[in-house]
C-alpha positions in Angstrom: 59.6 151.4 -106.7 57.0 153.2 -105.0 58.0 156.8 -106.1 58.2 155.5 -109.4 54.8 154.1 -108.9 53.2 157.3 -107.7 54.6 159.1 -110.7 53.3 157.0 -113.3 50.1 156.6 -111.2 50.0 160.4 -111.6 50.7 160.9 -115.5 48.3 158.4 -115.8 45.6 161.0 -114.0 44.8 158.4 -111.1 42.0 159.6 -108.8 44.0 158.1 -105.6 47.4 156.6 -105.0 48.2 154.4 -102.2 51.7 155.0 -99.8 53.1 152.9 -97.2 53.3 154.8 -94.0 57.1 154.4 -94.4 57.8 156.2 -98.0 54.7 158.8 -97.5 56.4 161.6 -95.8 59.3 161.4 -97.9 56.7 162.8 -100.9 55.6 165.4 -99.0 56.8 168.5 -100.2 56.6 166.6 -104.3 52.9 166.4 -103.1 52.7 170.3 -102.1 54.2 170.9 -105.4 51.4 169.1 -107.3 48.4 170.0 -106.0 46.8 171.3 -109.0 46.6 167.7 -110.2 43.5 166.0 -109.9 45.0 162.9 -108.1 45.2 162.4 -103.9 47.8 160.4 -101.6 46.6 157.7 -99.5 48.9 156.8 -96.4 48.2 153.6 -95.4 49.2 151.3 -92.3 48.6 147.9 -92.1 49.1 146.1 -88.5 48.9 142.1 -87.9 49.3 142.4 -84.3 46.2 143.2 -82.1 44.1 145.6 -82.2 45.0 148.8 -80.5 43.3 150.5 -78.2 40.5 153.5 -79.4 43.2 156.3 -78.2 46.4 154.4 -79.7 44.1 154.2 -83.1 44.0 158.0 -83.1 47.1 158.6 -82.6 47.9 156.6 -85.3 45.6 158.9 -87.3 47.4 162.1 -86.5 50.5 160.5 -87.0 49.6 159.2 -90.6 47.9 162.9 -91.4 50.5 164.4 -90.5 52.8 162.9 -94.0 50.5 165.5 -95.7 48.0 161.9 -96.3 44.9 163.5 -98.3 43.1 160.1 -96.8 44.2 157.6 -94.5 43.8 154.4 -94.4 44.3 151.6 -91.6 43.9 147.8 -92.0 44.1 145.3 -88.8 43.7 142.0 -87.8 41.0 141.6 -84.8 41.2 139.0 -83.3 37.5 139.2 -82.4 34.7 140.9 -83.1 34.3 142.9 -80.1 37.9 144.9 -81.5 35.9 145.8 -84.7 33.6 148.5 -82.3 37.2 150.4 -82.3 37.3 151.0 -85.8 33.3 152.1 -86.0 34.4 154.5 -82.9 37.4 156.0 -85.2 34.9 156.0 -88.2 32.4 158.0 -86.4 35.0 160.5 -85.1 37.9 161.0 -87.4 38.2 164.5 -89.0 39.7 163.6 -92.1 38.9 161.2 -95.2 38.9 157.5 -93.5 39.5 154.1 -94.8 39.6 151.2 -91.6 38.9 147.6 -91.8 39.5 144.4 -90.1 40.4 141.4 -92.7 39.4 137.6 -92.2 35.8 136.0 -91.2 35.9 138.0 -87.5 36.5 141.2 -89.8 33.7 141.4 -92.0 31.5 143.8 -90.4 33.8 146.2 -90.6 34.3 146.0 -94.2 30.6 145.8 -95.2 29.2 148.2 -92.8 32.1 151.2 -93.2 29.7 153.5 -95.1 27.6 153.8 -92.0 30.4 155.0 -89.3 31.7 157.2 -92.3 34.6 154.8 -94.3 35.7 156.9 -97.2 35.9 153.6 -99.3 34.9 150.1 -98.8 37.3 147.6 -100.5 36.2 144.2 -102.3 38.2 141.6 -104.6 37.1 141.0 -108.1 34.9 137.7 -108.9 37.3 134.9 -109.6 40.3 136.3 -107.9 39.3 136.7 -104.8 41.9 138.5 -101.4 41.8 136.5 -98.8 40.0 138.3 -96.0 37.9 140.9 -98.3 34.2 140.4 -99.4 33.6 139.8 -103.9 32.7 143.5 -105.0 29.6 141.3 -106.2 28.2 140.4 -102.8 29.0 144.2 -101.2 27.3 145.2 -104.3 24.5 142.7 -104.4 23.9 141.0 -100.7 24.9 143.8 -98.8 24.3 146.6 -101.2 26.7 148.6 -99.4 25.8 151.7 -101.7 22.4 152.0 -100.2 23.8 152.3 -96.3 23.9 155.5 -94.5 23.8 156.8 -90.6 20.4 155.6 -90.1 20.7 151.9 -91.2 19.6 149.6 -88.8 22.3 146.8 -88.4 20.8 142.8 -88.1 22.9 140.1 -87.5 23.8 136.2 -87.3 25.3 135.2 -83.9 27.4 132.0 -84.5 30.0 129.9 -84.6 30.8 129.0 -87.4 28.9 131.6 -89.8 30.5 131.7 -92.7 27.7 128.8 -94.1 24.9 131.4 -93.4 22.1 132.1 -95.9 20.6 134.6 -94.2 22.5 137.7 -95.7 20.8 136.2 -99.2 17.8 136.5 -97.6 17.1 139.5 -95.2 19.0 142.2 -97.7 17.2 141.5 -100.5 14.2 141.5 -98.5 14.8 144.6 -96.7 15.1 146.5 -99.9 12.0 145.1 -101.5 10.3 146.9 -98.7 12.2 149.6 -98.3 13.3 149.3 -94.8 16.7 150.7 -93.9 18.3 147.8 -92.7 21.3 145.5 -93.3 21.6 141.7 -92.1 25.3 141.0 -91.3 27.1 137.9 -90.2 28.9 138.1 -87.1 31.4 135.9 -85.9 30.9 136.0 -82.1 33.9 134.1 -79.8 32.5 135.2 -75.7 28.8 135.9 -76.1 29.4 138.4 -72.9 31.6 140.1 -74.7 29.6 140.9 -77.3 26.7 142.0 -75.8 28.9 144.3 -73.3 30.4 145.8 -76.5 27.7 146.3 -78.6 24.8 147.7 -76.5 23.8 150.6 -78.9 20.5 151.0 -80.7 22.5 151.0 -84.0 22.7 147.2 -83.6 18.6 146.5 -83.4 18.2 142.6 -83.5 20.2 139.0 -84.1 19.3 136.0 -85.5 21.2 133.3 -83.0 22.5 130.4 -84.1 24.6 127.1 -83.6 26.2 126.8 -80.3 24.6 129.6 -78.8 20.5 129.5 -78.4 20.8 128.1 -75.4 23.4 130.2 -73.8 22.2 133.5 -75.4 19.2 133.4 -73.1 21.3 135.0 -70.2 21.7 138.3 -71.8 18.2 138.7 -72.5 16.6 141.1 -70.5 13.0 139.5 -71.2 12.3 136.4 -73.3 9.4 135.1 -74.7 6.8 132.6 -73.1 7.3 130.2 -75.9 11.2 130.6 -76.1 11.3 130.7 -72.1 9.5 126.9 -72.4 11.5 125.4 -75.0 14.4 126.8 -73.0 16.2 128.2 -76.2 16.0 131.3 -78.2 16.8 132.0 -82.1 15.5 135.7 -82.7 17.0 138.5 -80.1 15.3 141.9 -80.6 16.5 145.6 -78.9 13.3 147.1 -78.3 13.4 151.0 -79.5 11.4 152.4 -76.5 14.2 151.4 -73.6 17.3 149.3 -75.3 16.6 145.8 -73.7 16.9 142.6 -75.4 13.9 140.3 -75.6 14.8 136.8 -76.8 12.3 134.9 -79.0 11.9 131.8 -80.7 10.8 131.3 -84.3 12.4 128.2 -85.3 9.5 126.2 -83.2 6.2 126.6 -85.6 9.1 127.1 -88.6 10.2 123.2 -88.0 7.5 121.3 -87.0 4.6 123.4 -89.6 7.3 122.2 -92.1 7.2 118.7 -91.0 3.6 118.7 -90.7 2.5 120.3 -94.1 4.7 117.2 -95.7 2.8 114.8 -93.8 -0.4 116.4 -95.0 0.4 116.2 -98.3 1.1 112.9 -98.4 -1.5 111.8 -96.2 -4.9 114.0 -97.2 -8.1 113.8 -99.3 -8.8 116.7 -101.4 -6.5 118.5 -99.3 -8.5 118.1 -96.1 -5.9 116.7 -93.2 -7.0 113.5 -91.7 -6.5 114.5 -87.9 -5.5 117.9 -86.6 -1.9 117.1 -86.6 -0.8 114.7 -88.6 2.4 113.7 -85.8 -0.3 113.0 -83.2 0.1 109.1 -81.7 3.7 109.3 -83.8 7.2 108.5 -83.0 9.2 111.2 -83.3 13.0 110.4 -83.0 15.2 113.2 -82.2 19.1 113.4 -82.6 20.1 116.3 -81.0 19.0 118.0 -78.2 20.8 121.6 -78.6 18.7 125.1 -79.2 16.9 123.3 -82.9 16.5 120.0 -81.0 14.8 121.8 -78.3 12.2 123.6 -80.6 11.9 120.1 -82.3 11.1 118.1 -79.7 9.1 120.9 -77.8 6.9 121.5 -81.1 6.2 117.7 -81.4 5.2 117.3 -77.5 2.6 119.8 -78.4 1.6 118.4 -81.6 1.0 114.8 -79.6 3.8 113.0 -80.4 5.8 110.9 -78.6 9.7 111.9 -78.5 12.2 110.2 -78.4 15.9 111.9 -77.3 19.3 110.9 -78.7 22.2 113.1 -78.2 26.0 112.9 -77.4 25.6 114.4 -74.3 23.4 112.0 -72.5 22.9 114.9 -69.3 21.5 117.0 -71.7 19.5 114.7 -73.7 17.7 113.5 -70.3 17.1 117.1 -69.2 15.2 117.7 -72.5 13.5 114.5 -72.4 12.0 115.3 -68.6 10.4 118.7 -70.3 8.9 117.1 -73.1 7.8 113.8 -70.6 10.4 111.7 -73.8 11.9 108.7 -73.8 15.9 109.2 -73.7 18.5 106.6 -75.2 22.6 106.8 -75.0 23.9 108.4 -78.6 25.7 105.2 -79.4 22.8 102.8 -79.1 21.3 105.0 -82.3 23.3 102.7 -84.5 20.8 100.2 -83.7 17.6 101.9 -82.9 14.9 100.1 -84.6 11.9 102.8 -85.0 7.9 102.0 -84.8 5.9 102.0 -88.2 5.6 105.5 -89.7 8.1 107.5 -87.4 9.5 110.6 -87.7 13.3 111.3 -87.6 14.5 114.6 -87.2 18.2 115.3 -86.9 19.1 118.7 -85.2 22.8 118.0 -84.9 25.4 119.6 -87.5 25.9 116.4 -88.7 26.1 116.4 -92.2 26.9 120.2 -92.8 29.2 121.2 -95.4 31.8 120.5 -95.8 31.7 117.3 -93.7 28.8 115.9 -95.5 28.8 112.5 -96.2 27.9 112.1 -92.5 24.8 110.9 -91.3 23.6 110.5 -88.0 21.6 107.6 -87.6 22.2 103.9 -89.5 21.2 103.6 -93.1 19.3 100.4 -92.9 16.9 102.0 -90.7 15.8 104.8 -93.0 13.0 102.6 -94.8 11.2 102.3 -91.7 10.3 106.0 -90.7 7.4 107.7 -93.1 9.9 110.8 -92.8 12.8 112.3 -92.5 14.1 116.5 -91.2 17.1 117.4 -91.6 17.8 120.6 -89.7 21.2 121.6 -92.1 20.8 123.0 -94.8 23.7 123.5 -96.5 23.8 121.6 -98.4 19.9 121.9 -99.7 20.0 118.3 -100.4 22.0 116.6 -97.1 23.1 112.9 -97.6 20.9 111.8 -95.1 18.0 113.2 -97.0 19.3 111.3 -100.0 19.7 108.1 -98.3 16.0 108.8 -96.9 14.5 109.3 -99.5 16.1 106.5 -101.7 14.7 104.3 -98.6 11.4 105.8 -99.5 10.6 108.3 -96.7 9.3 111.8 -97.5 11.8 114.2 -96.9 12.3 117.5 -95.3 15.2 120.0 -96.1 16.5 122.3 -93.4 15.8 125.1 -96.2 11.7 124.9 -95.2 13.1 125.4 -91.7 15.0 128.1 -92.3 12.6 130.5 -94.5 9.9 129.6 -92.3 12.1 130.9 -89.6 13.5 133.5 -91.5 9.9 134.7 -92.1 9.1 135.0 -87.9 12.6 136.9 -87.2 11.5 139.5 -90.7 8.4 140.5 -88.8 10.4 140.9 -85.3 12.9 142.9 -86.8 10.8 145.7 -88.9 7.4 145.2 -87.2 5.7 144.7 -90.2 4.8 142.0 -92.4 7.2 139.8 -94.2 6.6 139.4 -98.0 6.7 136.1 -98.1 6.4 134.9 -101.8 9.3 137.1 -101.9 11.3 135.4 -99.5 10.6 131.9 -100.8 11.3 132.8 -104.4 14.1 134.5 -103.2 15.9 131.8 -101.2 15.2 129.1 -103.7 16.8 131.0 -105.9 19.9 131.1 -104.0 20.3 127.9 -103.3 
C-alpha cells in the first residue's frame, strides 16, 4: 500500500512523501532512478518507548539516511521534559534535512520551538480535527508564530504542573512581537524541578514564569532572589542574567494581587476619585484560603497594606508558618465551613479550587459571601469562577484572577526584555482572549 502510495504521491508532483523506516530502503534504487522529479522521500521512525540516549538518537539518524532518506524524520514519546533537550541537541547537530518531535503535553516544546535548533518542518493538525499530541496550525501560526523564530530567539517559559490551562502564551507572544523582541513564551511541563534546571542551564532558555506547585520550591535553584520575593518566601518570575548565567528569582504576583484588590475597593469606596485612606484594606479583615506561593504574596501584600490576616489552608503546618511571618491569625481548613467574617472583609482564595475543569467548587460556605465587601479569586480560568458568581450575587465586589494575572504578566514583561511593557496592549490583548 505504501509503494503504491509513493507512486501516486509522485504523479501527483508531491513536494515530499513520507516512508516507514521499514519499506524505505526497499525504494531505494526506484528513488535513484527518479531523481529528476521534483518530489523527496521522507524516512520516518516513530518510537513509544523512552527516549534514547543523544548517541543512540544519531545512530538512528545514520541508520535512517542511509535508505537514501532525502529528510529524516523521528517522532518519540518523552516522558519528561528534560528528554526533549535530546532532540534540540540532534537538531542543532544533524547534517542532513531534520524533522524530531516529542508528542503529548511534556512534548510541546519540541514541536513549537524546532525552527530554532534547525527542524526542517514543524507539524500541526488542522482546526477542528485536531491529532492528539500536536499543536492547531492556528496556534503555531498565531500564539507561537513559529515562522518568525530563528537561532537567536530567546526562549520564556511557564514552569508548572498542570500547564496546559496557561494564558500566558496569549499573552507574552503577541506582546513580544508588538515590540519586536525576539522572543517566544512556551509552556513547559516540568515533573523534578532539579531536573530541569540541571538540563536546561543554557542562555538560550533566558527567564520562567513559575507557577502552581512550585513557587515555593523553585527558590532553591535560584542563585540570588529578590528582597521582596526572599520575604514573602515565594518566587513567580525566574530570570538568567546575560552577564554570568545565574538565576535570580523575583516576585511579581505581590503588587499584581493586592493593587488589584485595592483599586476595586477604591472605586467603590472614593469621592471624585480621591481614596479615602492610603489603602483602602488598612484596619480590614482579610481572610486567606490558601497559603501556597499566591497565598504567600496575598497575605504578605495585605500585612503591608495594614490588614489583618487571617490563614486557612489544608495543611495546617503551613498555614501557621505563614501566619507567624505576616503576625495572622490561623484557623484549621475545616472550621472555614463555618467561619463567620467581620463587617466589610476581604476574602481572597489562592487555592486551585475552582479551576477548570473542576469548577463548581468553592472554597468557603455560600451563606457567608454576603458578609465580606469583597471577594479574589486567584483562578482564572475560568474568567468568571463560581465563587465569584456566588459573591457577587451575595452582593460583594468581585475580583477575577485575570487582574492578577496581567498585572503580573506586566512585572515578568519588563524582567524578561528590560524594557517597558506596553501595557494597553497587554490588557486589550488578554481581554480579548478570554
Amino acid at each position: 500500500m505504501q509503494l503504491d502510495a509513493l507512486c501516486l504521491a509522485k504523479e501527483l508532483g508531491a513536494d515530499f512523501v513520507e516512508l516507514e523506516l521499514k519499506v524505505a530502503s526497499d525504494l531505494i534504487e526506484e528513488h535513484k532512478q527518479n531523481q529528476h522529479r521534483r518530489s523527496k522521500i521522507i524516512v520516518s521512525y516513530y518510537l513509544d518507548d523512552m527516549t534514547p540516549s543523544e548517541e543512540d538518537l544519531s545512530q538512528l539518524v545514520s541508520r535512517m539516511q542511509s535508505t537514501g532518506a532525502d529528510i529524516v524524520k523521528i517522532v518519540l514519546n518523552s516522558s519528561s521534559i528534560a528528554e526533549i533537550s535530546r532532540i534540540f541537541h540532534l537538531l542543532s547537530h544533524c547534517q542532513i534535512p531534520l524533522i524530531a518531535y516529542s508528542k503529548g503535553d511534556r512534548g510541546l516544546i519540541s514541536q513549537i520551538l524546532g525552527p530554532k535548533f534547525g527542524s526542517f518542518l514543524v507539524y500541526g493538525s488542522i482546526e477542528g480535527n485536531p491529532v492528539p499530541g500536536l499543536p492547531t496550525l492556528g496556534s503555531l501560526r498565531y500564539t507561537y508564530g513559529v515562522q518568525y523564530i530563528n537561532q537567536e530567539t530567546l526562549v520564556f517559559g511557564l514552569i508548572s504542573k498542570p500547564v496546559s490551562h496557561s494564558k500566558g502564551p496569549l499573552l507574552h507572544n503577541p506582546t513580544f512581537r508588538h515590540v519586536g523582541y525576539n522572543g517566544i513564551y512556551v509552556p513547559m511541563l516540568i515533573d523534578d524541578l532539579k531536573e530541569f534546571f540541571n538540563v536546561y542551564s543554557s542562555p538560550h532558555f533566558a527567564g520562567f514564569s513559575v507557577g502552581f506547585p512550585y513557587k515555593e520550591a523553585v527558590i532553591q535553584f535560584c542563585d540570588e532572589v529578590h528582597p521582596l520575593a526572599q520575604s514573602i518566601g515565594a518566587v513567580n518570575t525566574i530570570i538568567r542574567r546575560h552577564t554570568d548565567g545565574k538565576l535570580v528569582g523575583y516576585n511579581s504576583d505581590c503588587e499584581a494581587s493586592i493593587t488589584a484588590i485595592e483599586d476595586a475597593l477604591k472605586v467603590w469606596g472614593s469621592t471624585n476619585g480621591e481614596a479615602l485612606i492610603p489603602s483602602p484594606l488598612t484596619g480590614k479583615q482579610f481572610v486567606l484560603v490558601g497559603a501556597g506561593g499566591a497565598g504567600r504574596a496575598l497575605a504578605f501584600g495585605a500585612k503591608c497594606r495594614g490588614a489583618r490576616v487571617v490563614i486557612f489552608d489544608i495543611d495546617f503546618d503551613r498555614a501557621k508558618s505563614l501566619a507567624m511571618v505576616v503576625s495572622g491569625e490561623v484557623q484549621p481548613f475545616d472550621a472555614l465551613e463555618r467561619f463567620r467574617p467581620e463587617k466589610d472583609a476581604i476574602l481572597a482564595n489562592a487555592t486551585p479550587l475552582g479551576m477548570h475543569p473542576n469548577t463548581d467548587r468553592i472554597p468557603v460556605a455560600k451563606a457567608t459571601l454576603g458578609d465580606y465587601k469583597l471577594v479574589f479569586d486567584a483562578v482564572y480560568t475560568p474568567i468568571k469562577t463560581t465563587l465569584l458568581i456566588e459573591a457577587e450575587t451575595a452582593g460583594a465586589i468581585i475580583v477575577s484572577g485575570v487582574e492578577m494575572f496581567l498585572r503580573q504578566a506586566v512585572g515578568q514583561f519588563n524582567l524578561f526584555t528590560g524594557g517597558k511593557a506596553p501595557e494597553d496592549f497587554m490588557r486589550s490583548t488578554i481581554l480579548e482572549k478570554f
